[in-house]
N, C-alpha and C positions, 0 to 999 in steps of 0.2 A: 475422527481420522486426521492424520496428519496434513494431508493437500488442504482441507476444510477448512482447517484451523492456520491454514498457511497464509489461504484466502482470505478469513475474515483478521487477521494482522494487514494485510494490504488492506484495506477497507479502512481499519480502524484508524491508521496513518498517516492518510494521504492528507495535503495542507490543508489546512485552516485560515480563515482572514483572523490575523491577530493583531490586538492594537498595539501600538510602539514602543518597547521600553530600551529604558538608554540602554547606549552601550558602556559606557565607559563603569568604572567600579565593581566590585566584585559582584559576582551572579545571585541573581535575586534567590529568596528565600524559596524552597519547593512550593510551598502554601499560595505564594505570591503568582506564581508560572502556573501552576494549577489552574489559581483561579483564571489569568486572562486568558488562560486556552480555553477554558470548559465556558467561559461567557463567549467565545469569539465563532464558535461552531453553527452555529443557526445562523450567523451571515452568509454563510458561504449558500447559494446555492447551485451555481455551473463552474468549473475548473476546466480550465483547457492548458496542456504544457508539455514540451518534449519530453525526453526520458530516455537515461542509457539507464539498461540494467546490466548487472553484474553477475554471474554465477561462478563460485566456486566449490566445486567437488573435493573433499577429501583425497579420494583416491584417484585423482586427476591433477598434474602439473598445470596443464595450459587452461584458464578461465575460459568462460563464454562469455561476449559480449556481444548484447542487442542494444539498437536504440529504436525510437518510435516517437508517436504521439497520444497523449492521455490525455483521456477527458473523462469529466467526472459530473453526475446530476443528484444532488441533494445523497439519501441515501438510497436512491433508484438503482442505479446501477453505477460501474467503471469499467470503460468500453480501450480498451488496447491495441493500436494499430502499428503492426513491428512492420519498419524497412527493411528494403530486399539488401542482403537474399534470404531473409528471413519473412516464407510465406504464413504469416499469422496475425487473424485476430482475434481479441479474445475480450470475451463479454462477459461481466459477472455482475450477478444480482444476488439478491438477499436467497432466493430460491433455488437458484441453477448457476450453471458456471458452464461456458459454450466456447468451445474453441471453433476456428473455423478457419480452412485452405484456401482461400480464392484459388488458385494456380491448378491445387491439387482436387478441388472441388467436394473437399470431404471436410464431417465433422464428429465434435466431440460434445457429449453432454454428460455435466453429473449433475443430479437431482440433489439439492441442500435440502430441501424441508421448509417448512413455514417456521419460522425464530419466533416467539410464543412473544406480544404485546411488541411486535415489529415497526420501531419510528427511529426517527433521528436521535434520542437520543442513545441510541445502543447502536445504532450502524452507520455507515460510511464516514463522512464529516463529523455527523452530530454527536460521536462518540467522545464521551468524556474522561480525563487527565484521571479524574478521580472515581472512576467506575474501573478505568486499568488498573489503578491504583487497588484494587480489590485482588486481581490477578498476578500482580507484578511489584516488585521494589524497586522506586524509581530513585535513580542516584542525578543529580545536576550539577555540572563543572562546565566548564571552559574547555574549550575544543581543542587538542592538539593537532587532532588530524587533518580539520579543516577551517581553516582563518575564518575570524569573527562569525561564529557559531557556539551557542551553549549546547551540549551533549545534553540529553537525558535517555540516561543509561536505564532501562529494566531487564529486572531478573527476575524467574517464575517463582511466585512463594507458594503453589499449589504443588503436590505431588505428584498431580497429571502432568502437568504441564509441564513441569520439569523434566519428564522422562521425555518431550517432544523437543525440546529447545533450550540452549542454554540463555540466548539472549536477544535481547528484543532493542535498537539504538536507534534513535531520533536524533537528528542535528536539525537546530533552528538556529535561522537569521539571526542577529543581536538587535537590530535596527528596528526589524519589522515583524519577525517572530514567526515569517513563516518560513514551514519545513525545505530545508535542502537537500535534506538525506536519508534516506530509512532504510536501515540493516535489520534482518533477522540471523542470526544461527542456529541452525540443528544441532540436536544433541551428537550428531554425526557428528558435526565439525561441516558440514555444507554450509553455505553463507549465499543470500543473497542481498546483492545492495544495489537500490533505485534512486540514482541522483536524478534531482530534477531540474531543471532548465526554466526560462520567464514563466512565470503565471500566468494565465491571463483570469482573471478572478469575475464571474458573476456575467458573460458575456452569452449570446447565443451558442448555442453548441449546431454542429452541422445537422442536416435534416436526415442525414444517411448515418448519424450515429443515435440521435434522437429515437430515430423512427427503424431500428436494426433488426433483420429478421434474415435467418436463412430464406437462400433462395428455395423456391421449390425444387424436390426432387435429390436435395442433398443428403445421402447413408448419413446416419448419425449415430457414434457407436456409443456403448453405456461405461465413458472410460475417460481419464484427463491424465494424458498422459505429459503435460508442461511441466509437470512439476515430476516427472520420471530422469533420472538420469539420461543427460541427452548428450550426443555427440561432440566431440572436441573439434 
């Protein structure tokens, strides 16, 4: 399904502790980026960092813009806490995907399934440069859009996945290597883009995202509707 595979592109994305390559000269070889991402992923294991997201509809002039705070544990889960006036949070694990109203005291559940031989190195952080590289054609240049960042651009070389997206885009640090930016697009032409804000890499994460459960007694319906066309 399309939201699924929405999900597990935010999973496979989100930074990495990467080690430092210069900035200056031209952008290292793909093979080279590869490898320090895909060695730099088993460090990470708590992320904490703000976050505006971006959404743009096709058939919608004016964007939606959210921001929040992300935090992120190994490949356990990435837990989404959106500022008002936007009532949402939103929990995803390798298995389910839970939205949740505090305000409005209602929630959302869809069931993912068990991911068959489920570790780091196929989800959240621990996902490798060169395991997308199976899924996708990754292009690396110099960033126009945003100063001292390398782009790495992929494109779906599967036939499914092409019919779901046209593009998948990454900006990282030059300095430090970690991620600033992550763009999807739909084969729509819908675009969502998640800038992120300081890191805080490897730190405690709060007891109330750690330890995250709906309250008792909250309707929980069999539907995730975040990823529905939403309101301008």
């Amino acid at each position: 399904m399309l939201r699924r595979t929405l999900i597990h592109l935010v999973l496979l994305t989100l930074p990495a502790l990467i080690p430092t390559l210069s900035a200056q000269g031209a952008p290292p070889s793909l093979r080279e980026a590869v490898e320090r991402f895909d060695a730099a992923q088993a460090q990470v294991q708590t992320l904490q960092c703000p976050f505006t997201l971006t959404l743009r509809r096709a058939l919608l002039k004016t964007p939606s813009v959210t921001k929040g705070t992300l935090y992120l544990q190994g490949s356990d889960f990435v837990h989404f806490v959106f500022l008002p006036p936007e009532d949402l949070i939103l929990h995803l694990t390798p298995k389910a995907l839970i939205s949740y109203s505090p305000e409005a005291r209602s929630g959302e559940l869809m069931k993912i399934g068990i991911i068959k031989n489920a570790n780091r190195k196929f989800l959240g952080l621990g996902q490798k440069l060169s395991y997308l590289s199976e899924y996708f054609q990754i292009h690396l240049s110099e960033s126009k859009d945003l100063p001292g960042t390398w782009l790495l651009a992929m494109t779906p070389r599967t036939l499914s996945m092409r019919k779901r997206m046209q593009n998948l885009n990454l900006w990282v640090d030059r300095e430090s290597w970690l991620p600033r930016q992550i763009q999807w697009i739909e084969r729509s032409g819908d675009s969502w883009l998640v800038e992120l804000g300081a890191l805080r890499i490897n730190q405690p994460l709060p007891p109330a995202v750690t330890g995250f459960k709906l309250p008792e007694g909250i309707p929980l319906q069999s539907d995730f509707s975040f990823f529905a066309t939403r309101k301008k």
